[in-house]
C-alpha positions as a Markdown table, in Angstrom:
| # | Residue | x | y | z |
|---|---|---|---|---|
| 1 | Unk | 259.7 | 51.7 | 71.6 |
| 2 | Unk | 259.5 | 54.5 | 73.7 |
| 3 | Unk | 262.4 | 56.4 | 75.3 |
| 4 | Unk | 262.5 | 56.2 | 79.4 |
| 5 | Unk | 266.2 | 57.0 | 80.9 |
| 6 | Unk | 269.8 | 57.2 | 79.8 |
| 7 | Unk | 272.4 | 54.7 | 82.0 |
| 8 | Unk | 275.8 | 55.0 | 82.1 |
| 9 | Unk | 278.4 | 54.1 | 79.5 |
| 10 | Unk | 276.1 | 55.5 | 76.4 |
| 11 | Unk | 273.2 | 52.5 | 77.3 |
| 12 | Unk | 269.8 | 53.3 | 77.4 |
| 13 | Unk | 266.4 | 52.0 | 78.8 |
| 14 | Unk | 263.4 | 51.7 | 76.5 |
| 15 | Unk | 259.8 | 50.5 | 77.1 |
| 16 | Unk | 258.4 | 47.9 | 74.9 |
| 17 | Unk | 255.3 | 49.0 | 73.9 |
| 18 | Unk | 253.6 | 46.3 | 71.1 |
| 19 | Unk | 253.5 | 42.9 | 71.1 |
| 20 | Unk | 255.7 | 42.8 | 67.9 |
| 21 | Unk | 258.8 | 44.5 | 69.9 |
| 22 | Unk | 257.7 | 42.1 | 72.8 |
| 23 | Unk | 258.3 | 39.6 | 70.3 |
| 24 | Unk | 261.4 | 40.9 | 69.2 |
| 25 | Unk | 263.3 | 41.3 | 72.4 |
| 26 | Unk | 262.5 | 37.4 | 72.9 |
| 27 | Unk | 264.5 | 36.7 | 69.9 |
| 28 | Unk | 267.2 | 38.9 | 70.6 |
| 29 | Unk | 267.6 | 38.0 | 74.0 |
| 30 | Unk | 266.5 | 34.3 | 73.5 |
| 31 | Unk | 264.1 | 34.6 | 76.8 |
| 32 | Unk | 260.0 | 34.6 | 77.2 |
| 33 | Unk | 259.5 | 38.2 | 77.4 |
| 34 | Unk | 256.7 | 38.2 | 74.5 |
| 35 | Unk | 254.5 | 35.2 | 76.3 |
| 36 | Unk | 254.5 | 37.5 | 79.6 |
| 37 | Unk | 254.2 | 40.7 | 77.7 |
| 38 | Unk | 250.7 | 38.9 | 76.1 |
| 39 | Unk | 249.6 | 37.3 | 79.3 |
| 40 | Unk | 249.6 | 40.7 | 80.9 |
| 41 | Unk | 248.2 | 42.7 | 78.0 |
| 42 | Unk | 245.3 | 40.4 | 77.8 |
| 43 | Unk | 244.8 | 40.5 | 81.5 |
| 44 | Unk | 244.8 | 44.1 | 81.4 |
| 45 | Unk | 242.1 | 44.2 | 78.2 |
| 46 | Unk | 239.8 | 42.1 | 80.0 |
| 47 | Unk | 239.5 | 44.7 | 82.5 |
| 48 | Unk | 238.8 | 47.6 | 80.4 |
| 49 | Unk | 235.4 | 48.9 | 81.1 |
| 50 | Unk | 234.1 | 51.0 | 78.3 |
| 51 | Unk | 233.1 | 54.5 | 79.3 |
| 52 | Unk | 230.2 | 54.6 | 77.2 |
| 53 | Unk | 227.6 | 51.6 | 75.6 |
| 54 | Unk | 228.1 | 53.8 | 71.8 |
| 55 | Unk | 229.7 | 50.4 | 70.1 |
| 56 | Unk | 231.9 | 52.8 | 67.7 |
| 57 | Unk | 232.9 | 54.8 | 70.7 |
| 58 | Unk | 233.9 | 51.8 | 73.3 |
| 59 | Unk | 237.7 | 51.4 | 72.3 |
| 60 | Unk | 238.4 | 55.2 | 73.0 |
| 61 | Unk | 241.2 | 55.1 | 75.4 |
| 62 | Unk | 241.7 | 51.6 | 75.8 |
| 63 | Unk | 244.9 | 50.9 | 74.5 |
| 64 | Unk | 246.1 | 54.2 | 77.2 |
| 65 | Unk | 244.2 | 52.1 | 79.8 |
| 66 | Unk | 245.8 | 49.0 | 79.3 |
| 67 | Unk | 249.4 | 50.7 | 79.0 |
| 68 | Unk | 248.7 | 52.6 | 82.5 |
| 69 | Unk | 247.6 | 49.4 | 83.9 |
| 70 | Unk | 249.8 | 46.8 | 82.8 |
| 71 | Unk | 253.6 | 46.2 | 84.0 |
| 72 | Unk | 256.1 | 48.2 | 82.2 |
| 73 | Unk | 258.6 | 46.0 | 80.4 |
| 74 | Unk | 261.3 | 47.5 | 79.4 |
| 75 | Unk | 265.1 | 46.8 | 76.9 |
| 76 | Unk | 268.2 | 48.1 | 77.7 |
| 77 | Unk | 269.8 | 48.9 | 74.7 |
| 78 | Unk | 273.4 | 49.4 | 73.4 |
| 79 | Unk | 274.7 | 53.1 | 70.7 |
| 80 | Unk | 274.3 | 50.5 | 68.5 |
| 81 | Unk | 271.0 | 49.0 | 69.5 |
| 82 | Unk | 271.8 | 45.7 | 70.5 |
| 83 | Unk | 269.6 | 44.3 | 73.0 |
| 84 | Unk | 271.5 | 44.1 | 76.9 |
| 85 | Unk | 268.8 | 43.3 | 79.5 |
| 86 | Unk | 265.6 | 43.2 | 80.1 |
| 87 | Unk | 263.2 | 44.2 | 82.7 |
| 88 | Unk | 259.5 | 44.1 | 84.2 |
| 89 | Unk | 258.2 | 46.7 | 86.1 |
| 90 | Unk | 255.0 | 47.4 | 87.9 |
| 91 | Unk | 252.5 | 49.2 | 86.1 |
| 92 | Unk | 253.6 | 53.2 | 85.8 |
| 93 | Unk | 257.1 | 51.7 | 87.4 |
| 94 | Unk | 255.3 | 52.8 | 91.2 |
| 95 | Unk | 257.2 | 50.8 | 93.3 |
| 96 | Unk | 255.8 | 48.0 | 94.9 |
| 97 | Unk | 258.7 | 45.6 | 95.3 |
| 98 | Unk | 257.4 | 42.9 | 92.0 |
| 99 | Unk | 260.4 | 43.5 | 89.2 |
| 100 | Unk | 262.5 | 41.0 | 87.2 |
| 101 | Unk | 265.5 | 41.9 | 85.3 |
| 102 | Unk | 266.6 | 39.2 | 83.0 |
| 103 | Unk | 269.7 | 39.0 | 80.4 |
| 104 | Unk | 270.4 | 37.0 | 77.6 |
| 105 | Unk | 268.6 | 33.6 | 77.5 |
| 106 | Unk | 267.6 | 34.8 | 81.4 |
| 107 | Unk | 271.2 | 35.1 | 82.5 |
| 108 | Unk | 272.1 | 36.9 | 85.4 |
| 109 | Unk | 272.5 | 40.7 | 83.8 |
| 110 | Unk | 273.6 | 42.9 | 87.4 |
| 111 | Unk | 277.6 | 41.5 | 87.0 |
| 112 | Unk | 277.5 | 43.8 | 83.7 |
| 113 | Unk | 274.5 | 46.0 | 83.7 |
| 114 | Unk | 274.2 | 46.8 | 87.5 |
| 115 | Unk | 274.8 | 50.3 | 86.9 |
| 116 | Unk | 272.7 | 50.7 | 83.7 |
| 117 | Unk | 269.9 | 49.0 | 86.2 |
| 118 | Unk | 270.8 | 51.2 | 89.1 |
| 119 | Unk | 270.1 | 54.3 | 86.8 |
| 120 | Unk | 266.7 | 52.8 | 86.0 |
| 121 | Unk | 265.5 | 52.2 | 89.7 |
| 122 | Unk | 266.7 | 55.8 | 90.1 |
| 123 | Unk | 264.4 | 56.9 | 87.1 |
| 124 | Unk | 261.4 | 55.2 | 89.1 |
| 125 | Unk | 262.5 | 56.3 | 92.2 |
| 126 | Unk | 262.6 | 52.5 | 93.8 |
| 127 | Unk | 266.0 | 50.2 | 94.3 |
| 128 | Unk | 266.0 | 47.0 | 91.7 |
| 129 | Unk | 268.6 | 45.0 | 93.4 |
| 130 | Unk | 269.4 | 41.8 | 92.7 |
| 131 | Unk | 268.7 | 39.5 | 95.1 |
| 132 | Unk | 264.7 | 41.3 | 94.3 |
| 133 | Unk | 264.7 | 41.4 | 91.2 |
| 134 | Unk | 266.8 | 38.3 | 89.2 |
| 135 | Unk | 264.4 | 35.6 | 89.7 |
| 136 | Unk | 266.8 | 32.9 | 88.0 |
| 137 | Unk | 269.5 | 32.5 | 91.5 |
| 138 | Unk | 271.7 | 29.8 | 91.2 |
């Protein structure tokens, strides 16, 4: 995981950055984050153009490629590392108005993480309100 922003009430955002924590933050938060995680990955590598026709040389700088191009999903986290929310982002979080932010088993996280995803919106310089953003309204 890699760091992105502090949120209030000692929470903090992180992005998932492998499969296996994609993987991960499904089974902790009993929701399909992994199966979009891969979908988008693969969509990403199968865009990759190779800079050069060297076959040993071809990979260099794909895996940045595919992380600058893909969405950004990310896991709020708890001081004690227990999994809260979690979100997808366009790719480099430029706002464009696509985002989900899912809780637990895709429960409606803004009644207790609002703030926590206020502070990430801030962080990306775009607003991830709810009625955008929580694609499970009941």
């Amino acid at each position: 995981m890699e760091y992105i922003c502090d949120a209030p009430k000692n929470r903090t955002w992180f992005r998932l950055i492998s499969e296996g924590e994609a993987v991960a933050e499904s089974l902790a938060m009993h929701h399909a984050v992994e199966k979009h995680y891969r979908r988008e990955w693969e969509q990403a590598d199968a865009s990759y153009k190779p800079a050069t026709t060297v076959y040993i040389e071809q990979d260099i700088g794909k895996k940045s490629y595919i992380q600058r191009t893909m969405p950004i999903f990310l896991t709020l986290r708890d001081e004690e590392g227990l999994a809260l929310a979690t979100a997808m982002l366009p790719a480099q979080g430029k706002p464009d108005g696509t985002c989900i932010v899912v809780g637990r088993g895709n429960a409606d996280p803004y009644p207790d993480h609002g703030d926590a995803i206020e502070a990430l919106g801030r962080h990306f310089g775009t607003t991830l309100d709810r009625h955008r953003c929580f694609p499970y309204r009941r």
